[in-house]
CHARMM-style PDB file with segment names, atoms N, HN, CA, C and O in Angstrom:
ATOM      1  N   UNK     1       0.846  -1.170   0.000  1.00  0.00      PROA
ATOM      2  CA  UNK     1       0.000   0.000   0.000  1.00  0.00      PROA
ATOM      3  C   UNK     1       0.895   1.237   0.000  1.00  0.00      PROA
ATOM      4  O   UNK     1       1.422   1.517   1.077  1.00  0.00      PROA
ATOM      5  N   UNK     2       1.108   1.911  -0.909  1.00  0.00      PROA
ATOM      6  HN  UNK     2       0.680   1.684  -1.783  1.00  0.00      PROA
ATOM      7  CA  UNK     2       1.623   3.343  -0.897  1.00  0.00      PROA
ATOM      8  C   UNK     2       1.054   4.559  -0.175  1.00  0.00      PROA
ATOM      9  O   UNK     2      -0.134   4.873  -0.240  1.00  0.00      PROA
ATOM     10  N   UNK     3       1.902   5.167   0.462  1.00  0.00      PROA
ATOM     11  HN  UNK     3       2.867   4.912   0.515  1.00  0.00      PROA
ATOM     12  CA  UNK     3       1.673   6.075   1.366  1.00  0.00      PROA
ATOM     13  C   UNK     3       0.790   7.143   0.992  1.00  0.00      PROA
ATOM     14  O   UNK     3       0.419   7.808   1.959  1.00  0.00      PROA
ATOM     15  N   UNK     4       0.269   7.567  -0.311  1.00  0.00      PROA
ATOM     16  HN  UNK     4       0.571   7.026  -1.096  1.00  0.00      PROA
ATOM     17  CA  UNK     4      -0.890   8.431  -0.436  1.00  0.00      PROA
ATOM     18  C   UNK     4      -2.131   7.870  -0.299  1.00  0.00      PROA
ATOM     19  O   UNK     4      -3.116   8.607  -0.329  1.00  0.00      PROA
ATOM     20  N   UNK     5      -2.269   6.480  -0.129  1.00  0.00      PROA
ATOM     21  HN  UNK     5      -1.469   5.881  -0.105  1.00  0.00      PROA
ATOM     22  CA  UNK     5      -3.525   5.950  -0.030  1.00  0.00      PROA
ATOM     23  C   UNK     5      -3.345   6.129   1.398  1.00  0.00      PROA
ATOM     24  O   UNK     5      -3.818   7.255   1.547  1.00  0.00      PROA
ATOM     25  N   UNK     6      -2.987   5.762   2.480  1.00  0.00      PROA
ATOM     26  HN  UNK     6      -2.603   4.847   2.359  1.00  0.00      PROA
ATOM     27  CA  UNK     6      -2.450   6.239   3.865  1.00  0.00      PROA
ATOM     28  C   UNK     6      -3.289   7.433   4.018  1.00  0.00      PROA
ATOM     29  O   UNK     6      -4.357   7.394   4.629  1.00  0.00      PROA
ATOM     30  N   UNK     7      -2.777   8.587   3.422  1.00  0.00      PROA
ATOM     31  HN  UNK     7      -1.910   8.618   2.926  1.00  0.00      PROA
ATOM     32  CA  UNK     7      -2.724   9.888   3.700  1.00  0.00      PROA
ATOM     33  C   UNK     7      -3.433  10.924   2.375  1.00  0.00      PROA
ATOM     34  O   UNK     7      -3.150  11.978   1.807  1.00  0.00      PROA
ATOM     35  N   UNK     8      -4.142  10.231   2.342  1.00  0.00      PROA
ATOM     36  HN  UNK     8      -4.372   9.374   2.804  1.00  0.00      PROA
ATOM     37  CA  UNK     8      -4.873  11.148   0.673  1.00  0.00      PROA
ATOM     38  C   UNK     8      -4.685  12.917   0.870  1.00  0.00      PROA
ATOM     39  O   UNK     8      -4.594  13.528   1.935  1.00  0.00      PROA
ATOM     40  N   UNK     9      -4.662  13.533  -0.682  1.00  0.00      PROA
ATOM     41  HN  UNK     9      -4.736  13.037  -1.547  1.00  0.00      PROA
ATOM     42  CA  UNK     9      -4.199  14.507  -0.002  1.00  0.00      PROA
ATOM     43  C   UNK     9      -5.276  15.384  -0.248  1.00  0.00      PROA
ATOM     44  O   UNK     9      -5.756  15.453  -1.379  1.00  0.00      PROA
ATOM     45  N   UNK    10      -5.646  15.965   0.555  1.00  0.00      PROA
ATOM     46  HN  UNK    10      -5.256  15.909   1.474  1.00  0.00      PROA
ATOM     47  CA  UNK    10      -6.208  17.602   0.367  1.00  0.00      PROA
ATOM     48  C   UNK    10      -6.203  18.299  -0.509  1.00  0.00      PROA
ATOM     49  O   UNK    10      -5.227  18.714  -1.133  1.00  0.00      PROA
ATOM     50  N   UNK    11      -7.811  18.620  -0.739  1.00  0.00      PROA
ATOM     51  HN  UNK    11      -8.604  18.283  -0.231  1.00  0.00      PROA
ATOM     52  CA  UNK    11      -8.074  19.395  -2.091  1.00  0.00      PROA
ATOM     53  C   UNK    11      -7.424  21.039  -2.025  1.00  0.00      PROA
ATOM     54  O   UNK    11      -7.702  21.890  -1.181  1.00  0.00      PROA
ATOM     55  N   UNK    12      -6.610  21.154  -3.033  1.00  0.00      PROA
ATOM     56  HN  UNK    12      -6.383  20.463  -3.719  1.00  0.00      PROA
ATOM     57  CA  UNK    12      -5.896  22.231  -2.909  1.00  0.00      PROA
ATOM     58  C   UNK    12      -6.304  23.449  -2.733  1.00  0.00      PROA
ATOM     59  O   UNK    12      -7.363  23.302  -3.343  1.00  0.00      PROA
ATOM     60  N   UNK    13      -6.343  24.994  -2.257  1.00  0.00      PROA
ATOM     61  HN  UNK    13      -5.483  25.114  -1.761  1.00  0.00      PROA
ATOM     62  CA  UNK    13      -6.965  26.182  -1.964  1.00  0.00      PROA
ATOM     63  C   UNK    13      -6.610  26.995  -3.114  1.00  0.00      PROA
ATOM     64  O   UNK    13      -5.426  27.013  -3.452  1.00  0.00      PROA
ATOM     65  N   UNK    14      -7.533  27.722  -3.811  1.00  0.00      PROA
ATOM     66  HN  UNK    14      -8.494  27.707  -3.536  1.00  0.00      PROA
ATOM     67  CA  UNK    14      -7.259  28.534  -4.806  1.00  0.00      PROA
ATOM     68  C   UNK    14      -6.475  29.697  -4.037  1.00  0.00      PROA
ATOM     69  O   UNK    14      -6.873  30.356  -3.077  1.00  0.00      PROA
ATOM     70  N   UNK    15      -5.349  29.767  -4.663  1.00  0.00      PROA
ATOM     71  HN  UNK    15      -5.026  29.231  -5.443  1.00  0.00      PROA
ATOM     72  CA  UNK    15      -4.542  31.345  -4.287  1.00  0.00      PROA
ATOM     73  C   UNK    15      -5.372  32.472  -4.220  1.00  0.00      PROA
ATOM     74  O   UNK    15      -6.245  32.758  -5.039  1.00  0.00      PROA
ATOM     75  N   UNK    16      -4.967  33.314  -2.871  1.00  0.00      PROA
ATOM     76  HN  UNK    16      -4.258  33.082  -2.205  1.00  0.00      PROA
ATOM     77  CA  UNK    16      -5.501  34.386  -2.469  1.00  0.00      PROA
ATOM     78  C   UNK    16      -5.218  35.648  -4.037  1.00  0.00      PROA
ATOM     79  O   UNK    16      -4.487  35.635  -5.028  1.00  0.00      PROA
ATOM     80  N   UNK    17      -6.083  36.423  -3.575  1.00  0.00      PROA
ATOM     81  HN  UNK    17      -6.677  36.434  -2.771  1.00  0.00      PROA
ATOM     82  CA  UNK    17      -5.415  37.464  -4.855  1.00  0.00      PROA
ATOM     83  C   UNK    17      -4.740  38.201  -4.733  1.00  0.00      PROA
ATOM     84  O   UNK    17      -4.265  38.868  -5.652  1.00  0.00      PROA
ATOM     85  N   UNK    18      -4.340  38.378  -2.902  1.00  0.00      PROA
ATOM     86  HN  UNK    18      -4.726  37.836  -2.155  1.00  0.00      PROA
ATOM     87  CA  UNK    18      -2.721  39.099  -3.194  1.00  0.00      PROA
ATOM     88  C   UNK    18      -1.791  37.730  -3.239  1.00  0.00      PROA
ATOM     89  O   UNK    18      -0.607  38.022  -3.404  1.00  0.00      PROA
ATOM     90  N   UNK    19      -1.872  37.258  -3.203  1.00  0.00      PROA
ATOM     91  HN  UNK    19      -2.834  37.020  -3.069  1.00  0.00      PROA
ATOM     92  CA  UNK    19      -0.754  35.822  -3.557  1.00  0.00      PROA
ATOM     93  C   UNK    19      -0.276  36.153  -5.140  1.00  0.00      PROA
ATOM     94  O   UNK    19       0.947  36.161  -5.283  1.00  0.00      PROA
ATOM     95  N   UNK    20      -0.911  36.370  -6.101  1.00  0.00      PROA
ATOM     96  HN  UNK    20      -1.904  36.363  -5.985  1.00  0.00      PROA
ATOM     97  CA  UNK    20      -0.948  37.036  -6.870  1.00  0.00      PROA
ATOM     98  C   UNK    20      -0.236  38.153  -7.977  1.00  0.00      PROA
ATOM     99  O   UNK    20      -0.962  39.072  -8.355  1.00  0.00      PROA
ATOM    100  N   UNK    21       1.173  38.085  -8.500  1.00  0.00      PROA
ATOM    101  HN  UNK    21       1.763  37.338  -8.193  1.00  0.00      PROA
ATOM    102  CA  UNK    21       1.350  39.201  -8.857  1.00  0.00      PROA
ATOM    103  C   UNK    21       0.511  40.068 -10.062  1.00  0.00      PROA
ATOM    104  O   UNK    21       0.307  41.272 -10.219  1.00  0.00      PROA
ATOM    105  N   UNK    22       0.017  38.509 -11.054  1.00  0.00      PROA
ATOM    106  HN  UNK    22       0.183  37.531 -10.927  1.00  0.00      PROA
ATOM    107  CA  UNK    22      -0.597  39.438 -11.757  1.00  0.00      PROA
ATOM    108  C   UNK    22       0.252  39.871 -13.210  1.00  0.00      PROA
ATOM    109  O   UNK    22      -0.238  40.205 -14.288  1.00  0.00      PROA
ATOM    110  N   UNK    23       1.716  39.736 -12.822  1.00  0.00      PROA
ATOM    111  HN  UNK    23       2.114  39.465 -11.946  1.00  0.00      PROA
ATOM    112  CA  UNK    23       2.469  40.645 -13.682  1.00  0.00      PROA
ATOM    113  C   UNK    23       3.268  39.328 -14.879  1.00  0.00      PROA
ATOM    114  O   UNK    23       4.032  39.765 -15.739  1.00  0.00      PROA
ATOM    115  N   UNK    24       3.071  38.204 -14.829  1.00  0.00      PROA
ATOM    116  HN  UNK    24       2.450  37.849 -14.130  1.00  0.00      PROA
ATOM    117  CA  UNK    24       3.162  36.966 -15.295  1.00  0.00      PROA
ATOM    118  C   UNK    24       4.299  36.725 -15.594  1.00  0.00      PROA
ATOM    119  O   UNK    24       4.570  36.122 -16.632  1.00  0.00      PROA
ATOM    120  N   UNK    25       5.273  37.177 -14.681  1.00  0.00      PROA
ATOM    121  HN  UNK    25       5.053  37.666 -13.837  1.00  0.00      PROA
ATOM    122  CA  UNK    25       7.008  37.044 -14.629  1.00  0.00      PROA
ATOM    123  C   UNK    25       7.081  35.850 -13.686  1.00  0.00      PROA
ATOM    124  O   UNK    25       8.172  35.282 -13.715  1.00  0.00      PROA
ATOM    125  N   UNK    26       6.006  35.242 -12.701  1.00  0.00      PROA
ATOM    126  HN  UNK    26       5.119  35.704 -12.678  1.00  0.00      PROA
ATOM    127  CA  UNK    26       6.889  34.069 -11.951  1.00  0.00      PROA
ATOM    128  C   UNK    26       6.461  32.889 -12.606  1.00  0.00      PROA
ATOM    129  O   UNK    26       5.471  32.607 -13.281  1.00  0.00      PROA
ATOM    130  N   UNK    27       7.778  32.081 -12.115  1.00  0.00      PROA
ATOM    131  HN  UNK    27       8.582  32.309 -11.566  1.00  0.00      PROA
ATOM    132  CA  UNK    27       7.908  31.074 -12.269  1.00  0.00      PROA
ATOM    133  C   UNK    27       8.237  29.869 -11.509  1.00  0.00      PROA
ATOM    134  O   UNK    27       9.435  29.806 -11.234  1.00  0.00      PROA
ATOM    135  N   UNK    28       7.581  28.969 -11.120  1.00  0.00      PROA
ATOM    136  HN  UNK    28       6.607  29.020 -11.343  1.00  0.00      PROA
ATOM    137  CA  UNK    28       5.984  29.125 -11.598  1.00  0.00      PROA
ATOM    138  C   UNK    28       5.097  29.829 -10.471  1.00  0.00      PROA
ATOM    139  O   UNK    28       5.134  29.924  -9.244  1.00  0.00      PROA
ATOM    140  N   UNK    29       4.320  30.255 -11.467  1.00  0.00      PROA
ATOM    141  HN  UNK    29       4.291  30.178 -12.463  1.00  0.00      PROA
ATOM    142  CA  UNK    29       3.068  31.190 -10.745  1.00  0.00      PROA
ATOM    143  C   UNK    29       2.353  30.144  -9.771  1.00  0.00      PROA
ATOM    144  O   UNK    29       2.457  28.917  -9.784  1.00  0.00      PROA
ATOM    145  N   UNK    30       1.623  30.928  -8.951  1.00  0.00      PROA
ATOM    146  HN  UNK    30       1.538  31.925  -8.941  1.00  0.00      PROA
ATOM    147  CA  UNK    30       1.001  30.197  -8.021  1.00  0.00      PROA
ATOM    148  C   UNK    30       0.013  29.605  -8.275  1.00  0.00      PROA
ATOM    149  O   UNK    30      -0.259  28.528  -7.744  1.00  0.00      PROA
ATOM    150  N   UNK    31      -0.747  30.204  -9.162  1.00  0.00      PROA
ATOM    151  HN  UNK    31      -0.526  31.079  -9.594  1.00  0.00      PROA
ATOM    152  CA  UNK    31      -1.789  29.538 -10.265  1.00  0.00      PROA
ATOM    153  C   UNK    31      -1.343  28.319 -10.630  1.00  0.00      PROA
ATOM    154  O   UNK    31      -2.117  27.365 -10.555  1.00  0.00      PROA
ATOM    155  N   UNK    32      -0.161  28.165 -11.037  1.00  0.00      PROA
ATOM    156  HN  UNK    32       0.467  28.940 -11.098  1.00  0.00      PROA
ATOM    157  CA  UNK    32       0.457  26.985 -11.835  1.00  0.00      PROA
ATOM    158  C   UNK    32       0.279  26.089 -11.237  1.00  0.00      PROA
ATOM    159  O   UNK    32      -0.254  25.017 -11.523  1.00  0.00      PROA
ATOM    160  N   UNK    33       0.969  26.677  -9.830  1.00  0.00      PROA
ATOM    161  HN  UNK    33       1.402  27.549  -9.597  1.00  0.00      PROA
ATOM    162  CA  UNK    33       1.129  25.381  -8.693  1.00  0.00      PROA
ATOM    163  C   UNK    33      -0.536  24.580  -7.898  1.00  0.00      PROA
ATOM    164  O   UNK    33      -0.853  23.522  -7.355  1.00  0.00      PROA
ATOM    165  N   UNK    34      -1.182  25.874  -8.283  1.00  0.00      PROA
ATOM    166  HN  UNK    34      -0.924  26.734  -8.724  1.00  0.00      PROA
ATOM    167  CA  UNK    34      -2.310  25.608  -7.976  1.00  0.00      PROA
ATOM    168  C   UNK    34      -3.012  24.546  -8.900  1.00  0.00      PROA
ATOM    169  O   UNK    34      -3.441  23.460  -8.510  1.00  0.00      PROA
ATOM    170  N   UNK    35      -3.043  24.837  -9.676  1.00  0.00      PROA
ATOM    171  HN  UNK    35      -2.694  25.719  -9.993  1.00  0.00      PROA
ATOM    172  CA  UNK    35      -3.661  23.711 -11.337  1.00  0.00      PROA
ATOM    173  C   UNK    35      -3.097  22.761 -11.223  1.00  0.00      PROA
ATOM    174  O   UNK    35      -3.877  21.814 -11.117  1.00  0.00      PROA
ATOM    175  N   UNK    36      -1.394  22.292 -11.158  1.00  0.00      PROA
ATOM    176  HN  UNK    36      -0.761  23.061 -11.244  1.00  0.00      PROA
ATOM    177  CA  UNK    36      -1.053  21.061 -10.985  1.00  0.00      PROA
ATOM    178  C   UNK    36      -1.560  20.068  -9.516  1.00  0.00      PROA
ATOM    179  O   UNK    36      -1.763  18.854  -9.512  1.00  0.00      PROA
ATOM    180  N   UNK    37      -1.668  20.964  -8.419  1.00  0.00      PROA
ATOM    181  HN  UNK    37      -1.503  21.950  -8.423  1.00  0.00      PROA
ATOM    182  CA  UNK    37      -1.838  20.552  -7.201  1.00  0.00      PROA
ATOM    183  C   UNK    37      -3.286  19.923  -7.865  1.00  0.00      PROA
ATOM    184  O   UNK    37      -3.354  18.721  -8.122  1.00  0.00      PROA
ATOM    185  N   UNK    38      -4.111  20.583  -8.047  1.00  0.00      PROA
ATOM    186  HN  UNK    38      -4.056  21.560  -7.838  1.00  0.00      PROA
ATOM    187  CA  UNK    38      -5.654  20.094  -8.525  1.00  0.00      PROA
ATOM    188  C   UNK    38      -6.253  19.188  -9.445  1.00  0.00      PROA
ATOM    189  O   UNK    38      -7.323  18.608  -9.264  1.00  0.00      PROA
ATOM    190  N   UNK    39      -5.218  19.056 -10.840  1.00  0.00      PROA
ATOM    191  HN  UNK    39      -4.348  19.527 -10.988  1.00  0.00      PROA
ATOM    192  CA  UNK    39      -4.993  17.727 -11.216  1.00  0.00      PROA
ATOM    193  C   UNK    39      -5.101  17.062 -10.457  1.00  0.00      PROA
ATOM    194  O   UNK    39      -6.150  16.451 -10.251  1.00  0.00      PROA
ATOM    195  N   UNK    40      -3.495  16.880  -9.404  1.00  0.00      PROA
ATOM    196  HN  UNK    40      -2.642  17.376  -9.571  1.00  0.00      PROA
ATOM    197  CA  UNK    40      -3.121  15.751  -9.127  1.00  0.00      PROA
ATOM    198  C   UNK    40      -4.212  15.005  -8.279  1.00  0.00      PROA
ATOM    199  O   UNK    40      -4.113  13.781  -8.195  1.00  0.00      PROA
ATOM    200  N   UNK    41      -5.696  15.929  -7.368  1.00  0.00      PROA
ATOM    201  HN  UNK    41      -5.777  16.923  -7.437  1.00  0.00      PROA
ATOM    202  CA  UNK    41      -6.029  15.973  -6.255  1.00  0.00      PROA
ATOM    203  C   UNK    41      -7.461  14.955  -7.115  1.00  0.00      PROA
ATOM    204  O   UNK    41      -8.164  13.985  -6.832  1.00  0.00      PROA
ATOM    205  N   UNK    42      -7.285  15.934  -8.289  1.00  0.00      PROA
ATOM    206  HN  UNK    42      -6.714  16.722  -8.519  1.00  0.00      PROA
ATOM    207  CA  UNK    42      -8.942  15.155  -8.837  1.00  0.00      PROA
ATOM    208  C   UNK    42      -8.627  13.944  -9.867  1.00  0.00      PROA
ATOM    209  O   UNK    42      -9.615  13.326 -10.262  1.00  0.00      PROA
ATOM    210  N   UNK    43      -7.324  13.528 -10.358  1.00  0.00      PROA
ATOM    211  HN  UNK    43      -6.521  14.030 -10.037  1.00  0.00      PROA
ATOM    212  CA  UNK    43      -7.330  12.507 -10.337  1.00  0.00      PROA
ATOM    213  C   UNK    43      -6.909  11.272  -9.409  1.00  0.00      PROA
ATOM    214  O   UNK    43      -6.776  10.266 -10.106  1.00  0.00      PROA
ATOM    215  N   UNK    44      -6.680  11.057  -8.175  1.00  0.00      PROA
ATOM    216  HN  UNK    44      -6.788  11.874  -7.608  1.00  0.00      PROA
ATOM    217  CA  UNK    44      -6.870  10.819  -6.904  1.00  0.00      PROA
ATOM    218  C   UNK    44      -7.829  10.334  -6.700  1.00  0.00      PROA
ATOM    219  O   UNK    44      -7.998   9.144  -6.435  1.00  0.00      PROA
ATOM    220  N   UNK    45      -8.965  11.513  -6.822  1.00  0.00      PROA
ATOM    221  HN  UNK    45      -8.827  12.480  -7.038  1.00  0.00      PROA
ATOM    222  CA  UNK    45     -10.533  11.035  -6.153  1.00  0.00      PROA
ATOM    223  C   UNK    45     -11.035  10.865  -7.313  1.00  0.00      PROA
ATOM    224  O   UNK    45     -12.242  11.020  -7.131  1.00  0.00      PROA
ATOM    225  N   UNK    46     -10.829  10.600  -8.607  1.00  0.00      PROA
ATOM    226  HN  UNK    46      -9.848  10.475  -8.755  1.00  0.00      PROA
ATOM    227  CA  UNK    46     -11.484   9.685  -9.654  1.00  0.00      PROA
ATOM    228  C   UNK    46     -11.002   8.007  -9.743  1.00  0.00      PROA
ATOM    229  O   UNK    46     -11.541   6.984 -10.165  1.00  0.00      PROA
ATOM    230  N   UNK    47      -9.753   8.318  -9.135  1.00  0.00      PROA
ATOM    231  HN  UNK    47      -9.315   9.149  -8.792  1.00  0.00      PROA
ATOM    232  CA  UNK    47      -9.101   6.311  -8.820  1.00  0.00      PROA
ATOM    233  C   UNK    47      -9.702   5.695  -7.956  1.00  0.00      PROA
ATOM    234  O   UNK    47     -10.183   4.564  -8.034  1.00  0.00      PROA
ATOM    235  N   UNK    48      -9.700   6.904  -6.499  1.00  0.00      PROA
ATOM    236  HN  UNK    48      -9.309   7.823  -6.436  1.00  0.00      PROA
ATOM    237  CA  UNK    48     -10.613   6.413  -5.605  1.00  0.00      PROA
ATOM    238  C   UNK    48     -11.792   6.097  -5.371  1.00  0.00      PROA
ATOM    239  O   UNK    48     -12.256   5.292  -4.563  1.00  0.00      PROA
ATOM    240  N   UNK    49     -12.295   6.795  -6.147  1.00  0.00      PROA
ATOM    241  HN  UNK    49     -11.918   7.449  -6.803  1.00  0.00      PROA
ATOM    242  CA  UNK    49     -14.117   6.512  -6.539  1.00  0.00      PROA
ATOM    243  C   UNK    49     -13.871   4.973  -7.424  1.00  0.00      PROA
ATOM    244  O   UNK    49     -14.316   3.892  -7.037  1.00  0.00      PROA
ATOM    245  N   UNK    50     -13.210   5.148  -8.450  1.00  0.00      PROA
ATOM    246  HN  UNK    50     -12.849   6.026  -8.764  1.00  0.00      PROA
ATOM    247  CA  UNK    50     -13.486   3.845  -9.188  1.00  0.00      PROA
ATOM    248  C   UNK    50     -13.092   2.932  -8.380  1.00  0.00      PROA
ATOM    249  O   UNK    50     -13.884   1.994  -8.290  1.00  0.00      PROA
ATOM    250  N   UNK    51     -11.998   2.843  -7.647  1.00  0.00      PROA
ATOM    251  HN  UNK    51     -11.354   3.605  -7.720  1.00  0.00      PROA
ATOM    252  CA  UNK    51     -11.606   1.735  -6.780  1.00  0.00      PROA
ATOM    253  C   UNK    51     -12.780   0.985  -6.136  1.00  0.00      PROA
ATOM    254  O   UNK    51     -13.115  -0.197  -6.203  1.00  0.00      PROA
ATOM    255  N   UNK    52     -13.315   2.068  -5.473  1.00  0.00      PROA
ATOM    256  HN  UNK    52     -13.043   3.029  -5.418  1.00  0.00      PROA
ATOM    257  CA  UNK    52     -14.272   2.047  -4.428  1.00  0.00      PROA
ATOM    258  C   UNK    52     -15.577   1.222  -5.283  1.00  0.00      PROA
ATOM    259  O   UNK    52     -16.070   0.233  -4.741  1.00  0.00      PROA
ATOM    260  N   UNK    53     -15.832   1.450  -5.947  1.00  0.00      PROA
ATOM    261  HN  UNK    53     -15.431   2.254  -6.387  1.00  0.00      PROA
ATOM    262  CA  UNK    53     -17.030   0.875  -6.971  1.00  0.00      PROA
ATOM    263  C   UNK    53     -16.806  -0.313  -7.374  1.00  0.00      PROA
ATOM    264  O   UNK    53     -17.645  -1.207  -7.492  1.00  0.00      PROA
ATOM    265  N   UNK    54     -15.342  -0.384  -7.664  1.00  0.00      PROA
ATOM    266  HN  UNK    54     -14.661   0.342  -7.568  1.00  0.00      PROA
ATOM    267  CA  UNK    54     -14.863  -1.946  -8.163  1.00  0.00      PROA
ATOM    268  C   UNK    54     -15.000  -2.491  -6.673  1.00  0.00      PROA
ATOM    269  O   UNK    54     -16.082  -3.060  -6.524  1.00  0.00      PROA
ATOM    270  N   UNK    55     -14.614  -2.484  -6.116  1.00  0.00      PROA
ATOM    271  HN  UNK    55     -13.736  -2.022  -6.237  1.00  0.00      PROA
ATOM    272  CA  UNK    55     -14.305  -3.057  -4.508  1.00  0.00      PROA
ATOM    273  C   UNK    55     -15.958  -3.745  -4.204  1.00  0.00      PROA
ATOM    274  O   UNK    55     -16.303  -4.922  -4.101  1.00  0.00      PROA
ATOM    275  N   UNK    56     -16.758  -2.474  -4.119  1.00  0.00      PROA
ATOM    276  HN  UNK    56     -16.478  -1.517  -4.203  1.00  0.00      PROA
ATOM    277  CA  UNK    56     -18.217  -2.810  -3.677  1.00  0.00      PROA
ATOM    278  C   UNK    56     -19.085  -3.859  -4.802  1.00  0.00      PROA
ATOM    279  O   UNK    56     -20.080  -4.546  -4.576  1.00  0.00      PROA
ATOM    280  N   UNK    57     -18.553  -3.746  -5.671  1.00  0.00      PROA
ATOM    281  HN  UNK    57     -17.745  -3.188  -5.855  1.00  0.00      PROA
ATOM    282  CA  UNK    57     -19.653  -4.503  -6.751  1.00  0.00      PROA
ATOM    283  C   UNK    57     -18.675  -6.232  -6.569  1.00  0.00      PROA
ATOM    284  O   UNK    57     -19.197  -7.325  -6.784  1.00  0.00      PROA
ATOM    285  N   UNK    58     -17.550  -6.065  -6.233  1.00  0.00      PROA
ATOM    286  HN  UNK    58     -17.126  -5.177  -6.058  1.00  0.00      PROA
ATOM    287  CA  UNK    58     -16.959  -7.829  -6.674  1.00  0.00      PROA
ATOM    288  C   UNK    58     -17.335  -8.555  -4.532  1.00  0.00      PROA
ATOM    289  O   UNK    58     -17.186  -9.574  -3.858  1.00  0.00      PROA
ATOM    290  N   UNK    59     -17.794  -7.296  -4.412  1.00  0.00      PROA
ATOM    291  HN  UNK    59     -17.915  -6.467  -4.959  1.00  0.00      PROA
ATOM    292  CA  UNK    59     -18.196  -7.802  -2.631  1.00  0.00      PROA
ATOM    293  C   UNK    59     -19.156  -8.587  -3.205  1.00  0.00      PROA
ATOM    294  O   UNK    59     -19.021  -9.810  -3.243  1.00  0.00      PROA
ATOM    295  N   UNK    60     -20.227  -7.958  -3.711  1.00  0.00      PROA
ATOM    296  HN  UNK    60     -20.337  -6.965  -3.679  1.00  0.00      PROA
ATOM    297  CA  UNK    60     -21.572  -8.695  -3.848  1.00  0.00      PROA
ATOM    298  C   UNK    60     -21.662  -9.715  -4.704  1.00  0.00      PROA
ATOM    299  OT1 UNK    60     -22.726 -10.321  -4.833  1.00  0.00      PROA
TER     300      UNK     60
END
């Protein structure tokens, strides 16, 4: 069992808007980090849902 099933992670917080520069010089923007974090979060809870469905239907 790998340790994110352990510890699933938390749906990520959209950046504040002073977090923000706005001025599209960073790298990477917080946005960025934000979008990848949220991928990673909602495909997670689409494995986990299917898991979960496979699991319950081969119970019965």
């Amino acid at each position: 069992m790998s340790n994110s099933t352990k510890n699933p992670p938390c749906e990520p917080k959209k950046p504040k808007s002073d977090e923000c520069c706005a001025g599209g010089s960073c790298c990477p923007c917080v946005w960025d980090t934000y979008r990848a974090q949220k991928r990673q979060w909602l495909k997670y809870q689409q494995t986990s849902i299917a898991l979960n469905k496979k699991q319950s239907t081969s119970v019965h």
